[in-house]
GUGU-71213 format. One line per 5 residues: number of its first residue (from 1); their letters; for each residue x, y, z of C-alpha. Coordinates in Angstrom, 2 decimals, always signed. Layout:
NUM> A> X Y Z  ...
//
This chain:
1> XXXXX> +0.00 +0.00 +0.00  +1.10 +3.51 -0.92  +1.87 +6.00 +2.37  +0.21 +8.86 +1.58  +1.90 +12.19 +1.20
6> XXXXX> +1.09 +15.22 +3.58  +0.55 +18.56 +3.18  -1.83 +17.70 +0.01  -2.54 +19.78 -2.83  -5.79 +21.12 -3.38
11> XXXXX> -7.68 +21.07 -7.06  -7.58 +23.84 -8.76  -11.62 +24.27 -9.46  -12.03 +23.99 -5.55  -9.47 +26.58 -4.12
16> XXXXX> -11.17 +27.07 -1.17  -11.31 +23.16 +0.11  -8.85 +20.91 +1.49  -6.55 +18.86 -0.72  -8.40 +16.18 -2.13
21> XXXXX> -6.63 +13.48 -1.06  -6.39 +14.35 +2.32  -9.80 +14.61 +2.80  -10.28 +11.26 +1.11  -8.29 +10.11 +4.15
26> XXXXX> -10.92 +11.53 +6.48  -13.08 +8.79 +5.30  -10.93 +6.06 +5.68  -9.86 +6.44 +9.13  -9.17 +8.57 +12.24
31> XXXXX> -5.79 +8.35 +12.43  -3.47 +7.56 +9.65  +0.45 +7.47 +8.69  +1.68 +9.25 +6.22  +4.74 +10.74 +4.66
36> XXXXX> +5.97 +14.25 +5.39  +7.93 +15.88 +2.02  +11.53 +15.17 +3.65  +10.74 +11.46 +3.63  +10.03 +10.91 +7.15
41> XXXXX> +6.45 +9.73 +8.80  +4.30 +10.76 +11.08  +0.25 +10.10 +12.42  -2.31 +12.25 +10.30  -5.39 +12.73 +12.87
46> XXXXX> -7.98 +13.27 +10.24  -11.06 +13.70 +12.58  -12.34 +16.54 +14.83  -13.04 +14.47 +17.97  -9.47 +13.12 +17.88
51> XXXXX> -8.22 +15.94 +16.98  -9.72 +17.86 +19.74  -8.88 +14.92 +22.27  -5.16 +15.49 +21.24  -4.49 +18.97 +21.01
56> XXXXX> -5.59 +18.35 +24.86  -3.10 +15.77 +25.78  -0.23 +16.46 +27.59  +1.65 +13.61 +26.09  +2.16 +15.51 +22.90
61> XXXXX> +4.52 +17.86 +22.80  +4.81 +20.94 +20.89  +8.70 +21.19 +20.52  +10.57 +21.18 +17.16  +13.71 +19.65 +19.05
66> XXXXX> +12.19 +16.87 +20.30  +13.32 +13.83 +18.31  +10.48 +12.60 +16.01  +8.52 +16.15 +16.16  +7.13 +15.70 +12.22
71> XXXXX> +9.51 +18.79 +10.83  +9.44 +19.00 +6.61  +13.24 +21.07 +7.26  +15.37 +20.81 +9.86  +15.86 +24.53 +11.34
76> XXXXX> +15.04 +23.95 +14.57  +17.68 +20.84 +15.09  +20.40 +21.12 +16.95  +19.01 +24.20 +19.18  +20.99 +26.69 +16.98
81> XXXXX> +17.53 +28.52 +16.41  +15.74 +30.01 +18.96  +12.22 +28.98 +19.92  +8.52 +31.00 +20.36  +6.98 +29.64 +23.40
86> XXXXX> +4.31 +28.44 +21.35  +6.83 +26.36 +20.42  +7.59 +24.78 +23.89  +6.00 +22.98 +26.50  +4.40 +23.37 +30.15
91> XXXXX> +5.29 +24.61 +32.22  +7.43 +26.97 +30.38  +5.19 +28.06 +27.55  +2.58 +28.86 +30.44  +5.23 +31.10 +31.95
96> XXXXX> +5.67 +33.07 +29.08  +2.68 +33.11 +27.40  +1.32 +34.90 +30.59  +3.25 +37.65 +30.19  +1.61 +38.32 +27.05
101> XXXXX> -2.04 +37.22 +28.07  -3.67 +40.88 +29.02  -3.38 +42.69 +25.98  -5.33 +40.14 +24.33  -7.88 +40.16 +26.76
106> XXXXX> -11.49 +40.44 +25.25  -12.13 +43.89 +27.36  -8.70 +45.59 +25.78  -9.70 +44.18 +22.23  -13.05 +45.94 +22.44
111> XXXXX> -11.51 +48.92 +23.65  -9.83 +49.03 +20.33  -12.42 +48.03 +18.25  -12.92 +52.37 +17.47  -9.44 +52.74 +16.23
116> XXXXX> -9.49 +49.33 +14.03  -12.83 +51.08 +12.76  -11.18 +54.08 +11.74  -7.97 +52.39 +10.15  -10.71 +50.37 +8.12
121> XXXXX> -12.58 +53.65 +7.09  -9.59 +55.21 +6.35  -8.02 +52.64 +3.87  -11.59 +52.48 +2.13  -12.01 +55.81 +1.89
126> XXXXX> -8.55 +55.67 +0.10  -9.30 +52.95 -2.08  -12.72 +54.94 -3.17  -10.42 +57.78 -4.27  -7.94 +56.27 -5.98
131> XXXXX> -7.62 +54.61 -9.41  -9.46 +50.93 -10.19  -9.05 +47.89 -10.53  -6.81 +47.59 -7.56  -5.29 +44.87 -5.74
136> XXXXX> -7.26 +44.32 -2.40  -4.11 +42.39 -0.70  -1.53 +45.75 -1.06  -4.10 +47.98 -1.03  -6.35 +47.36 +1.90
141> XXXXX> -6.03 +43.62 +3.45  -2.12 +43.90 +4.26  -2.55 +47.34 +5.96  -5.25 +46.66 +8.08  -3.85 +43.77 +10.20
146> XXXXX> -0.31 +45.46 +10.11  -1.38 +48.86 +11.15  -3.27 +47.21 +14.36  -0.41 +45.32 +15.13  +1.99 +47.90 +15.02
151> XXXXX> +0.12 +49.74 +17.52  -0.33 +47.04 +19.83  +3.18 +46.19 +20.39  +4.75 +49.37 +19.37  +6.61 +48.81 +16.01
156> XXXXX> +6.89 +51.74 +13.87  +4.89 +51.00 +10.80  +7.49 +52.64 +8.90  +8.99 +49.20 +8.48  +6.37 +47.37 +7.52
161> XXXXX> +8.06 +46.40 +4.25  +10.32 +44.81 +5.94  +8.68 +42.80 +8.37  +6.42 +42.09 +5.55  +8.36 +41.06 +2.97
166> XXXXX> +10.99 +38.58 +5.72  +7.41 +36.94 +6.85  +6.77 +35.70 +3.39  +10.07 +33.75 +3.54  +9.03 +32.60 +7.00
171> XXXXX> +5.73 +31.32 +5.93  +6.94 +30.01 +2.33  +7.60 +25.87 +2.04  +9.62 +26.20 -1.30  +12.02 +28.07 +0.42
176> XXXXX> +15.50 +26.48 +1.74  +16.23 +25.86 +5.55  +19.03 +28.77 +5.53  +16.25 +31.50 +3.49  +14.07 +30.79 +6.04
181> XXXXX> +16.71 +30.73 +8.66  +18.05 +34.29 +7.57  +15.08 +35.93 +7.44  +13.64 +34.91 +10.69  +17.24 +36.11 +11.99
186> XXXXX> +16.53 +39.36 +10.71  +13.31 +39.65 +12.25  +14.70 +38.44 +15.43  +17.83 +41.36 +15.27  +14.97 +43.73 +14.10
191> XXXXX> +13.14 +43.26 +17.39  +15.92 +42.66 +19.41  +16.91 +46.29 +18.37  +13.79 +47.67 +19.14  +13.66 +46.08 +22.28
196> XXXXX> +17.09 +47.61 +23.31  +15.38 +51.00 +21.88  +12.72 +50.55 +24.72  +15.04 +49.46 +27.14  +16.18 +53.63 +27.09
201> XXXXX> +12.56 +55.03 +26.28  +9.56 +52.98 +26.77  +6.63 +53.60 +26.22  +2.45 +52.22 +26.61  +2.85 +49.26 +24.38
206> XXXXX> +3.55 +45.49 +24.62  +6.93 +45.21 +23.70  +7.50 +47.97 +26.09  +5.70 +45.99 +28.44  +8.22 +43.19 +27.98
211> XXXXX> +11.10 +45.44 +28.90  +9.86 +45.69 +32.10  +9.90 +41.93 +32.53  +13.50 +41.90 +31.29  +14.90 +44.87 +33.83
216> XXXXX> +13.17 +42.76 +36.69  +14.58 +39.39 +35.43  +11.69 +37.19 +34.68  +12.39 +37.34 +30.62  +15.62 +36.55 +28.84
221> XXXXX> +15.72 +39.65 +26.06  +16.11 +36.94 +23.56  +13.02 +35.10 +24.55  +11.28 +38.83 +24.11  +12.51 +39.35 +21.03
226> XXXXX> +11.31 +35.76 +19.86  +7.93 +36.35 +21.08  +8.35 +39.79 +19.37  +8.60 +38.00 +16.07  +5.73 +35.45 +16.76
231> XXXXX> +3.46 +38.38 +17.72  +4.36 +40.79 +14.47  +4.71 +37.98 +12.05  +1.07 +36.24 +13.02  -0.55 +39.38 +13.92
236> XXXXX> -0.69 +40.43 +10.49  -0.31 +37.36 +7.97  -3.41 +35.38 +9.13  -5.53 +38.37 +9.34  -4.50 +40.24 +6.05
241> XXXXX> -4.79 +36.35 +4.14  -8.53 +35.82 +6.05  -9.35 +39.65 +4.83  -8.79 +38.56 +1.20  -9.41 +34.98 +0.79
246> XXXXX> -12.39 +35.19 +2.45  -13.95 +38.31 +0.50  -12.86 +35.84 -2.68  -14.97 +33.45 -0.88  -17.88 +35.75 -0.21
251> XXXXX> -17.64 +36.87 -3.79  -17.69 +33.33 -5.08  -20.91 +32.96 -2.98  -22.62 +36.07 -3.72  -26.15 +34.63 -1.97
256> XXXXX> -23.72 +34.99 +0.82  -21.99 +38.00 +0.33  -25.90 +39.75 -0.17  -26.88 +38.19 +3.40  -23.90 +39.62 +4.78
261> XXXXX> -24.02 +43.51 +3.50  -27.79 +43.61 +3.89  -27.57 +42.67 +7.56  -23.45 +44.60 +8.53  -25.46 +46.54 +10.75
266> XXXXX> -26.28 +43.15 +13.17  -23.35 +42.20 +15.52  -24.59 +38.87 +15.87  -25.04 +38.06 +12.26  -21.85 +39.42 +11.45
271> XXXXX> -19.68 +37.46 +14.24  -21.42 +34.45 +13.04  -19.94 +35.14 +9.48  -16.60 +35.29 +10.65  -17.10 +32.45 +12.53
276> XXXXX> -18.01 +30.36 +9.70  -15.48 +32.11 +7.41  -12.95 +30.71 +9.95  -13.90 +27.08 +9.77  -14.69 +26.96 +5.90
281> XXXXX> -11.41 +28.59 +4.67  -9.10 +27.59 +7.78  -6.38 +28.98 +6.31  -3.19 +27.25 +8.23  -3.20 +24.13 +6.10
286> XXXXX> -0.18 +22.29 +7.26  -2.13 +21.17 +10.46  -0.70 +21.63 +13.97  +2.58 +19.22 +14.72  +3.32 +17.40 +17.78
291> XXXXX> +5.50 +14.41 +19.18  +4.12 +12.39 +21.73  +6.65 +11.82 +24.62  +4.36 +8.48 +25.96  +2.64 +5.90 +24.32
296> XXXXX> -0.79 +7.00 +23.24  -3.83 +4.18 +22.37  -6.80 +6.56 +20.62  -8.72 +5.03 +17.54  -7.82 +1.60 +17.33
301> XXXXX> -4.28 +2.88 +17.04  -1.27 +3.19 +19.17  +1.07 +6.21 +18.83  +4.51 +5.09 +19.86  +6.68 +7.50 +21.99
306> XXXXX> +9.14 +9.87 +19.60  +6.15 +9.19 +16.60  +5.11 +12.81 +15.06  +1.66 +13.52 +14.99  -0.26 +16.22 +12.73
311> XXXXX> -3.63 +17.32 +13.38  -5.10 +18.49 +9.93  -7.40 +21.09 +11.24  -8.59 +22.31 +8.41  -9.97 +18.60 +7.20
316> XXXXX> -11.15 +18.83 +10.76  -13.38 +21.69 +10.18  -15.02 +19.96 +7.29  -15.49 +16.82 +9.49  -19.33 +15.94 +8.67
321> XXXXX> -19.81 +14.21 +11.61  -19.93 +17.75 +13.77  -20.94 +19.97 +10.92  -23.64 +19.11 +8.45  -23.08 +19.96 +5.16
326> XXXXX> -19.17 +21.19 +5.50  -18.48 +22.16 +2.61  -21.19 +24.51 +2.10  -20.45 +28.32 +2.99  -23.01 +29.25 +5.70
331> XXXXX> -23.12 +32.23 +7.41  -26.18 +31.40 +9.72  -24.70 +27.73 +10.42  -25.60 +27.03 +13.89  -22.46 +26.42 +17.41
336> XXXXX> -20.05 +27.58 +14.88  -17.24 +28.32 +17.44  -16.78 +24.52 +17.76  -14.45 +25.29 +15.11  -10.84 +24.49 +15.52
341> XXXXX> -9.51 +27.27 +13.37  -7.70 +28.39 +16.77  -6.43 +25.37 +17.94  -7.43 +23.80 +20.67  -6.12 +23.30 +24.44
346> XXXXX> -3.31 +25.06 +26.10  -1.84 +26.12 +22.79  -5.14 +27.73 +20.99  -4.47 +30.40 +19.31  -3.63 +33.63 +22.13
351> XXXXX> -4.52 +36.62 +19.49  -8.13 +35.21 +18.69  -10.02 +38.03 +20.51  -7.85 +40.66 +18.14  -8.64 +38.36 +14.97
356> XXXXX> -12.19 +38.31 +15.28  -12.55 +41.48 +16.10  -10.56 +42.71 +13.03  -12.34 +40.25 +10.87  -15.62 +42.13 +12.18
361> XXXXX> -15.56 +45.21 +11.54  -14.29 +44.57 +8.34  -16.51 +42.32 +6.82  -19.22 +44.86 +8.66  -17.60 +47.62 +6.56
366> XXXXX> -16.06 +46.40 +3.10  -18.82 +45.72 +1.37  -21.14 +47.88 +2.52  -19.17 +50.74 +1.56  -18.47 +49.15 -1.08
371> XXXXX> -22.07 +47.74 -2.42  -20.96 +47.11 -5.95  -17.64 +45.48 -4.95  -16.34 +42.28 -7.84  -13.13 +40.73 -8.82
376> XXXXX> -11.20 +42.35 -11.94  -10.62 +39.26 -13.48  -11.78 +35.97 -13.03  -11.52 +33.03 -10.71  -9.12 +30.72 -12.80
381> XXXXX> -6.48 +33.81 -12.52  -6.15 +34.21 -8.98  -2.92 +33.39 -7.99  -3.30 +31.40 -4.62  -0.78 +30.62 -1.80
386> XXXXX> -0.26 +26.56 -2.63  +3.15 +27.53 -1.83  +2.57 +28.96 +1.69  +1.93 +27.32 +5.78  -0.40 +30.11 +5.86
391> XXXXX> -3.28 +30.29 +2.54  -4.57 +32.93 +0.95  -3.83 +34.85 -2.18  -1.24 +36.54 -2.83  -3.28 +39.31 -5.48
396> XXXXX> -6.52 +40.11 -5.64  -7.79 +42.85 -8.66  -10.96 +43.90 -7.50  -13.09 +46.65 -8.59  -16.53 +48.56 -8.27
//
């Protein structure tokens, strides 16, 4: 029998669902092995209730230099590169992520929900005045995540090229171990500099925040400047690619898109949208990695200790047995935040409150400002992210 290969590639006249074959292996079984691109194996959990009971399970762990952990290039080996703490373990990871926790707390989200409203009013009232077609990604979906997060942990937007431009090695699988290795070094010198900047003037932000941790001696400036990089580098990729692919996906679904505009001005109609925009499109696509440190029986099936294990969340999403009809776009689907879009357990995702509320009041805004809003050119041109850990599009020629 044929392993099957993982990530998958998705068909071209269904850009918006799961590889093919991978979801083919949904059917088969919970838990299957296949082979990662470097030749190695690992467990594919295929289903949501496994998937849910492992992203739980303290015998998994989350670190890269753990033997086994199911890496397709081996940057993390060795130690030489240093870690996120979403990258670590318990107790650890807890330690640090806490230090981060209270920004993201749902009261300080809403509390910028006015100034993410005006950033989205401004860019629109931009794109209104300037020439057309335009592409949505440069023009309006890249700025609005990167503008928040700038503000939020005090990085001078100024430089947004090139943050932007060394996160699209980061997040790209065609490039080599030492691209991606070089630009995540300049993104950790980059914040490492600006760290030292706040170390002399600091001022009411997060990474500012951090400094304070550092003078007292609870943080290690290098494990500030990593979680600097985490923070800038997934504060504004998965936002700006959920901005466009899903307004592609609205478009392509323009029953949808009407339901949506005609009711922008109903919170709870619009929060289920993104909601269900979350779990249809689930746009991190090479599932979340593990190694289990014990022996594991789930499924019928033992996972060994040192085995890798991938939880292909976005197969998870469109796992029929939790959500009828998956691979319909709903926007009125019903318990839609038993998604796993976020992860699940200790390591869900920490910036969810900021991504949904971003997501909000821009698909509350777009397109009602923008009534008449269509693509520029047509489906079969798009050029999607098949190449990226993160999906999306990397143009998108709209106009009006």
């Amino acid at each position: 029998m044929t392993v099957p290969t993982f990530p998958g590639v998705r068909a071209e006249k269904c850009p918006f669902d799961p590889p093919p074959d991978i979801r083919s292996l949904q059917e088969e079984a919970p838990l299957i092995r296949v082979q990662l691109r470097n030749g190695t194996a690992a467990w594919l959990v295929t289903r949501y209730a496994e998937q849910k009971a492992l992203l739980a399970d303290p015998r998994l762990s989350s670190d890269p230099r753990r033997p086994g952990y199911p890496m397709d290039d081996p940057i993390m080996r060795g130690g030489e590169a240093p870690v996120s703490f979403i990258l670590m373990d318990d107790p650890e990871h807890r330690r640090l992520r806490q230090m981060v926790t209270a920004p993201f707390m749902i009261k300080r989200i809403e509390a910028m929900r006015p100034g993410v409203q005006r950033i989205v009013d401004e860019l629109i009232d931009e794109l209104l005045a300037g020439p057309k077609p335009v592409d949505l990604v440069q023009a309006f979906a890249l700025p609005v995540p990167s503008l928040v997060i700038c503000q939020l942990l005090g990085v001078p937007y100024a430089d947004h090229d090139f943050f932007q431009e060394n996160s699209k090695v980061l997040i790209n699988m065609n490039v080599t171990a030492e691209e991606r290795m070089t630009a995540g070094g300049r993104l950790f010198q980059y914040l490492d500099d600006l760290l030292g900047e706040k170390l002399e003037t600091p001022g009411d932000d997060l990474l500012s925040g951090l400094v304070g941790r550092i003078r007292s001696g609870e943080l290690a400036r290098s494990d500030a400047a990593q979680t600097g990089v985490l923070m800038l580098l997934a504060g504004h990729e998965t936002t700006a690619n959920m901005i466009a692919l899903g307004t592609l996906a609205l478009l392509a679904h323009p029953d949808q898109l009407a339901l949506l505009r005609s009711s922008s001005d109903d919170p709870a109609l619009v929060a289920s949208a993104v909601e269900e925009l979350l779990r249809y499109l689930h746009i991190t696509h090479n599932g979340r990695r593990r190694v289990a440190v014990e022996d594991i029986d789930i499924a019928g099936e033992t996972i060994r200790a040192g085995e890798g294990v991938i939880m292909a969340n976005d197969i998870g999403n469109r796992d029929p047995a939790v959500f009828a009809d998956p691979d319909a776009l709903d926007l009125r689907r019903p318990g839609l935040h038993r998604h796993v879009a976020f992860g699940f357990g200790v390591h869900q995702c920490l910036g969810q409150p900021l991504a949904r509320m971003e997501l909000q009041v821009v698909y509350s805004t777009l397109y009602r400002r923008v009534p008449t809003l269509a693509l520029a050119t047509t489906m079969d041109k798009i050029p999607f992210k098949h190449d990226g850990s993160v999906y999306g599009v990397y143009e998108l020629p709209v106009t009006w």
